[in-house]
C-alpha positions in Angstrom: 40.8 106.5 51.7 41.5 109.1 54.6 38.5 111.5 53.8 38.8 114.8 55.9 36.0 115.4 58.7 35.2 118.9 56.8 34.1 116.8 53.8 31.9 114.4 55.6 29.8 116.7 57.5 29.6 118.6 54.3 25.8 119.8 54.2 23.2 117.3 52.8 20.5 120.1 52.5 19.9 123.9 52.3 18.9 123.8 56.1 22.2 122.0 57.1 24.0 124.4 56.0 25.5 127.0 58.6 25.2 130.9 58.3 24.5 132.8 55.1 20.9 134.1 56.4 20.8 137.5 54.0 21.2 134.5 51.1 19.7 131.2 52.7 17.3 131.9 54.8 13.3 131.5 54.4 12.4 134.1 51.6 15.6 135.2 50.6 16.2 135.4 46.8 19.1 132.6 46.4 16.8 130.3 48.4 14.2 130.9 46.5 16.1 130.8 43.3 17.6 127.4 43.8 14.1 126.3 45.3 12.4 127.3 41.7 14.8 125.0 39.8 15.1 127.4 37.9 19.0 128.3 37.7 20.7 131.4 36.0 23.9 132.0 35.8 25.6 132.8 39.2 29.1 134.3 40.4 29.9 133.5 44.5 32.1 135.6 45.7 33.9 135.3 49.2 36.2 134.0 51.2 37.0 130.6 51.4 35.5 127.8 54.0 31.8 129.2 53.6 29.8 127.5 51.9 30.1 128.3 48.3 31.4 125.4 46.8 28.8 123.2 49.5 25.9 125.4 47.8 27.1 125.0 44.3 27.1 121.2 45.0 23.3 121.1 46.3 22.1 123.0 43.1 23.9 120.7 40.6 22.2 117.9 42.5 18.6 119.4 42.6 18.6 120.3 39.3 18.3 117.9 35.4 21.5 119.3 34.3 24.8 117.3 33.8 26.9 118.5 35.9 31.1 119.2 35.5 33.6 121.1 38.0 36.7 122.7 36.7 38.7 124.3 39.1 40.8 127.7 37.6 43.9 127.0 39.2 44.4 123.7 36.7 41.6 124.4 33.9 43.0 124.8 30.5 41.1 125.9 27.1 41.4 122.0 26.4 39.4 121.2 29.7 36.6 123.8 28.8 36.4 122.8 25.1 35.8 119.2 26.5 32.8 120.3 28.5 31.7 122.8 25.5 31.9 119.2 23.4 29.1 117.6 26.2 26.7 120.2 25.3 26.3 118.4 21.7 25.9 114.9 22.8 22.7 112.9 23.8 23.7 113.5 28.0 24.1 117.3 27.7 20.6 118.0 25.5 19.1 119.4 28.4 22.1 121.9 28.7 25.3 121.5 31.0 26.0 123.3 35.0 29.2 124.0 35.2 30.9 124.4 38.7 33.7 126.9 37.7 36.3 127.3 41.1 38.3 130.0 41.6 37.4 131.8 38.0 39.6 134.6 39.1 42.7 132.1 37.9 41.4 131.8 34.0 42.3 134.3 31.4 40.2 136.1 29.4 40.6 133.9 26.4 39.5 131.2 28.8 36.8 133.3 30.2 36.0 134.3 26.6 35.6 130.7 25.0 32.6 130.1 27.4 30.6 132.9 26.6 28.7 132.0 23.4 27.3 128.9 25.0 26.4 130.5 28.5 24.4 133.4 26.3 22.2 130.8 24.2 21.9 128.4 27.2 23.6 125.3 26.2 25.6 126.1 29.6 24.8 127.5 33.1 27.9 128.6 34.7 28.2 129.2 38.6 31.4 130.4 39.3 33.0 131.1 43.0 35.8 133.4 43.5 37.5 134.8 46.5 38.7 137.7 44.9 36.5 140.8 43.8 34.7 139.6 40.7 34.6 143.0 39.2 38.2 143.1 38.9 39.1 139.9 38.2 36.1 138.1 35.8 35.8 139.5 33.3 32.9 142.3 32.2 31.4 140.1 29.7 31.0 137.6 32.1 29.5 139.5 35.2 27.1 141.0 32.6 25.8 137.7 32.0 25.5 136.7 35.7 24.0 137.3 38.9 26.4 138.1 41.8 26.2 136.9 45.3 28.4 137.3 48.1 29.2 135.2 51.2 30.2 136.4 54.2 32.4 134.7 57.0 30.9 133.5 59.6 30.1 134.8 63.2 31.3 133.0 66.3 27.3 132.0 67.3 26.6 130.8 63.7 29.5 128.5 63.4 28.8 126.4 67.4 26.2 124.2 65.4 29.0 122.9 62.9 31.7 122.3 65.7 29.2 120.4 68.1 28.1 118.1 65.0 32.1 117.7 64.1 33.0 116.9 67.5 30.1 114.8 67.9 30.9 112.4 64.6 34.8 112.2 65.8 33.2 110.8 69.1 32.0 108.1 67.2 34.5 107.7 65.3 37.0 107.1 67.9 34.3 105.0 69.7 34.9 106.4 72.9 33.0 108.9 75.2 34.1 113.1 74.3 34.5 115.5 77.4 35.4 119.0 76.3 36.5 121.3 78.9 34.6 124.5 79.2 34.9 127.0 76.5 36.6 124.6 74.1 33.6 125.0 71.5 33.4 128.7 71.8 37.3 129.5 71.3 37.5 127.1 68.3 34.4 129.2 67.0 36.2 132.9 67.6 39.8 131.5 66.7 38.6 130.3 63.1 38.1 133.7 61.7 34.4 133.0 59.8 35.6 129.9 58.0 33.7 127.0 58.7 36.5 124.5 57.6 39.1 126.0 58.9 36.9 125.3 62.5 36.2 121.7 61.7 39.7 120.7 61.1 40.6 122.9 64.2 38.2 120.2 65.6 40.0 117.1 64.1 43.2 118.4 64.9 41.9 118.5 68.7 40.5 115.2 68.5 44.0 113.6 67.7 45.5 115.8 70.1 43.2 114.7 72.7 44.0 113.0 76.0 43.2 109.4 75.6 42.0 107.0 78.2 40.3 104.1 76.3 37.2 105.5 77.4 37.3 108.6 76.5 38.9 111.4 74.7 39.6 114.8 76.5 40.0 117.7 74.8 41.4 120.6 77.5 41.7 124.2 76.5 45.4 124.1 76.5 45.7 122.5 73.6 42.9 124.1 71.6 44.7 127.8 72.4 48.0 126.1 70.9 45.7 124.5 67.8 44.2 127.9 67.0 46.8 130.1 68.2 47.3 132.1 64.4 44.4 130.0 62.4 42.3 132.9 63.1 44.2 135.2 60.8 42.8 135.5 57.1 45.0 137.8 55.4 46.3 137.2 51.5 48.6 140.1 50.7 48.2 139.7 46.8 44.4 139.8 47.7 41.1 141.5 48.6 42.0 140.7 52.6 45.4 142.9 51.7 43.5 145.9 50.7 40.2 145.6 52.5 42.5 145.9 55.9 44.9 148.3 54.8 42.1 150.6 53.7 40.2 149.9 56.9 43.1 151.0 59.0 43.4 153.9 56.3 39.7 154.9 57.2 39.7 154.7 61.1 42.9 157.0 61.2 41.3 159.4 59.1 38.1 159.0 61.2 40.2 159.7 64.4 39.5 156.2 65.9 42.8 155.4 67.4 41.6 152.1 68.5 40.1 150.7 65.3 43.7 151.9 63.7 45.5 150.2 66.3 43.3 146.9 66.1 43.6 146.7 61.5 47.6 147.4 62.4 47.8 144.8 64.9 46.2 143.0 62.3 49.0 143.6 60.0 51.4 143.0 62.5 50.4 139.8 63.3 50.7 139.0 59.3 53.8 140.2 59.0 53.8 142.6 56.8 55.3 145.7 58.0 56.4 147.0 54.5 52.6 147.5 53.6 51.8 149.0 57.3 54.8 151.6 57.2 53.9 152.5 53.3 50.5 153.1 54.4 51.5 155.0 57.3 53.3 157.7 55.5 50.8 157.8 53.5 48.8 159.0 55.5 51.1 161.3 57.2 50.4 163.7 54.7 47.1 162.9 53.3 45.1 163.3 56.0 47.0 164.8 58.6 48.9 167.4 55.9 49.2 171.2 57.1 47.1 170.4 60.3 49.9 168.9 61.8 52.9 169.2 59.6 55.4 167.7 62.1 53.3 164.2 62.0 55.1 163.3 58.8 58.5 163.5 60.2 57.9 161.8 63.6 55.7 159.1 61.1 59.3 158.6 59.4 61.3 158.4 62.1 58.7 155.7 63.7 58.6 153.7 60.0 62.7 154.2 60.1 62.9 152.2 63.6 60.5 149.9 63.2 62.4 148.7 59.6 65.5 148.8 61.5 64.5 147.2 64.9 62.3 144.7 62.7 59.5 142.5 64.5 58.2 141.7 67.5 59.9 145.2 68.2 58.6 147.3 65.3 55.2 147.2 66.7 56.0 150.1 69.3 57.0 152.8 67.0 54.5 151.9 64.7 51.8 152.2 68.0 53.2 155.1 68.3 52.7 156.7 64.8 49.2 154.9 64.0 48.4 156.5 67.9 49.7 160.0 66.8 48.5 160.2 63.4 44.5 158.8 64.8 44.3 161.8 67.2 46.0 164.4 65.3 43.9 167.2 63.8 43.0 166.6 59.9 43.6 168.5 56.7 43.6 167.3 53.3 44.0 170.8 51.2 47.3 170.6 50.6 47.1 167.3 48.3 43.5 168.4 47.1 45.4 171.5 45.7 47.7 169.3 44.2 44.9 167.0 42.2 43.4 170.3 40.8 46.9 171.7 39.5 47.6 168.0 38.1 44.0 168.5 36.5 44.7 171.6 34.5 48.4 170.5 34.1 47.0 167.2 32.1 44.5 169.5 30.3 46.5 172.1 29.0 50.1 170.4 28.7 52.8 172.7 28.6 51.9 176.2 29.1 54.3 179.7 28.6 55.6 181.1 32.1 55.4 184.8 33.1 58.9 186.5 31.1 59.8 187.2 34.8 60.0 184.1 36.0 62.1 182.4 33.3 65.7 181.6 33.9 67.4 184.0 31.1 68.4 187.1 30.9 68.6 188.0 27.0 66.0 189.1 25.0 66.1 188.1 21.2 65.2 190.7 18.3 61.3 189.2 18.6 60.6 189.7 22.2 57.8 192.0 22.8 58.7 192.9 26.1 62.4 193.6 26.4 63.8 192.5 29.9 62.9 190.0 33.1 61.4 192.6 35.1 61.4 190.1 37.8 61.0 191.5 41.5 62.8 190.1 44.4 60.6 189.7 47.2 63.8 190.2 49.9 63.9 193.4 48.9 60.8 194.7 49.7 58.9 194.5 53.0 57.8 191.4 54.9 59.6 189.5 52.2 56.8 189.5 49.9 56.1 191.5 46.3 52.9 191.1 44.1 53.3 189.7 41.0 52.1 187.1 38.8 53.6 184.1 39.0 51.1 181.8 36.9 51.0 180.9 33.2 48.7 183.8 32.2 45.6 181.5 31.2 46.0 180.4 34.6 46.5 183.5 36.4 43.8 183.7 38.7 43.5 180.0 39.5 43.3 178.8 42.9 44.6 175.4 44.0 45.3 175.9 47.2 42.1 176.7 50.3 43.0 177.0 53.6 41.8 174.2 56.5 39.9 175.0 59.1 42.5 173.8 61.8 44.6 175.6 64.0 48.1 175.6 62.0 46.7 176.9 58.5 44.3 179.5 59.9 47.3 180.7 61.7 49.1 181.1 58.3 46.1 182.2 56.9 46.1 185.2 59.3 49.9 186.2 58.7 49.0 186.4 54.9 46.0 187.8 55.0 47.5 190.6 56.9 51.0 190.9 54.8 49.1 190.9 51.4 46.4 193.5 53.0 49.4 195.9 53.2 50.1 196.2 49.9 
């Protein structure tokens, strides 16, 4: 059987394995768990090509426990009740490790059926997930289980692992390797911080490679065409999704034009320019708002063209608005004094309006106060009249504070002075 090159040089030992210092290294308190033999019951989270499922193996094989691996994408109740079974028999009297991939994929019953057995210990469950585990496993589970999370990889921890992958295709192939300079280090920033995604980069270069009989020649050329998108990690039903979009959410409202423009590009580069514009006129008005109304209109008319010119042209309205909106000045009252009315709206339902503001003009027999009494601010100077205008349980509420930005203390000023007039 063809077995993959990423499988072969799996990692043999805790030290073979590449990055994950804040978990792995000397001291740290997975490496000391799994050194203790010890084993709870453990949820990795991350993305994929890290290490989890690599780590996961070395436990099972370090520890006394019978080991089973269901993945979530193909587990059913049937497949869990069968390993539940094992617990019983003569193998499993020592208790049962269960390798659970991708838990995020079982439902809760399936989640649910395991949890009487991994409370009184008959199983220990380590799970992986790359999806958040607090909103996809369920509560009773986490409760029960100690949270790790892997991160992907940087460029300088990831050179060991290419060199060693390189070095077993050499002998593979039987035949001398020359790289040309830089090879290595572009495979190592084009895979994103996933260590299988750089080693089959590296297969894929070794069967691209020149071939002489003598030896095999890997030139740059290739390797930019091999990685030329493989450094993208982007799901847009998953954590990646959000974790950029709120990222390019933050910079904007931060007023770092060029992280915004690098989490767009981002987007961009993925595709998905429905979740870029959305986001966009989002922020229009939630963090630009009053201090620049006019950004929400140009922010349209750049989300309008780009829609209509579609990709690669979209990207220059959209540099434009994610430009714009990044150094524009920032306000967030206006929709701040829309969460407090929505407050007392959702507290106190439906409350009366003032008789002058209601849209009739009869009085019944039972009205206390006979007639509107409403007062047309045209009529009187400036265009503006006191009166109340909110329910009266209400009536001296304020939603609404002014920014401290150019456009609504100007406003600020013009009302100050019309209502000081009164």
């Amino acid at each position: 059987m063809n077995v993959p090159l990423a499988e072969r040089i799996r990692p043999q030992t805790l030290d073979d394995i590449v990055g994950q210092p804040h978990l792995l290294g000397e001291g740290k308190p997975l490496r000391r768990i799994i050194q203790s033999g010890k084993i709870p019951n453990m949820i990795f989270y991350g993305p994929s090509g890290i290490g989890k499922t690599t780590v996961a193996r070395l436990i099972a094989e370090n520890t006394n426990l019978r080991m089973y691996k269901l993945n979530g994408t193909s587990a059913s109740i049937a497949d869990i009740k069968a390993v539940i079974a094992e617990t019983e028999t003569f193998g499993g009297f020592e208790g049962v490790l269960l390798y659970l991939d991708e838990i995020q994929y079982l439902n809760k019953k399936q989640q649910q059926s395991l949890l009487e057995y991994i409370e009184n210990g008959k199983i220990t469950l380590i799970s992986s997930t790359t999806e958040n585990p607090y909103f996809y496993v369920y509560n009773a589970i986490i409760s029960r289980s100690t949270v790790f999370e892997f991160k992907p990889l940087p460029p300088d921890e990831i050179l060991p692992a290419i060199r060693r992958a390189f070095q077993l295709t050499a002998e593979d192939f039987g035949l001398k390797l020359r790289l040309e300079n830089g090879v290595v280090e572009h495979i190592a920033r084009g895979c994103g911080g996933d260590v299988r995604k750089s080693i089959n980069t590296v297969e894929l270069c070794a069967l691209s490679a020149d071939n002489d009989g003598e030896s095999l020649t890997v030139k740059m050329e290739v390797v930019r065409q091999l990685t030329q998108r493989s450094n993208m990690r982007y799901d847009r039903a998953g954590d990646e999704h959000y974790d950029i979009l709120s990222a390019l959410q933050k910079s904007i409202r931060g007023s770092d034009e060029n992280a915004a423009l690098h989490y767009a590009a981002r987007l961009i580069e993925a595709g998905d320019l429905i979740s870029l514009c959305r986001r966009l006129l989002v922020i229009a008005s939630e963090d630009v708002g009053l201090a620049y109304p006019l950004a929400a209109v140009v922010t349209k008319s750049c989300v309008d063209s780009a829609l209509q010119l579609g990709l690669p042209e979209a990207r220059i309205p959209l540099a434009e608005a994610v430009v714009l909106l990044a150094t524009s000045p920032k306000s967030n009252s206006s929709y701040l004094g829309m969460d407090a009315a929505l407050a007392d709206v959702r507290q106190g339902g439906a409350m009366d309006f003032p008789r002058h503001l209601q849209n009739k003009h009869f009085d019944g027999e039972g009205a206390k106060v006979k007639g509107q009494h409403y007062l047309y601010p045209h009529d009187f100077k400036n265009h503006w009249v006191e009166q109340q205008y909110l329910p009266d349980t209400l009536k001296d509420r304020v939603y609404y504070h002014y920014g401290e930005n150019k456009t609504e203390q100007t406003a600020k000023a013009y009302w100050d002075k019309i209502k000081g007039e009164k």
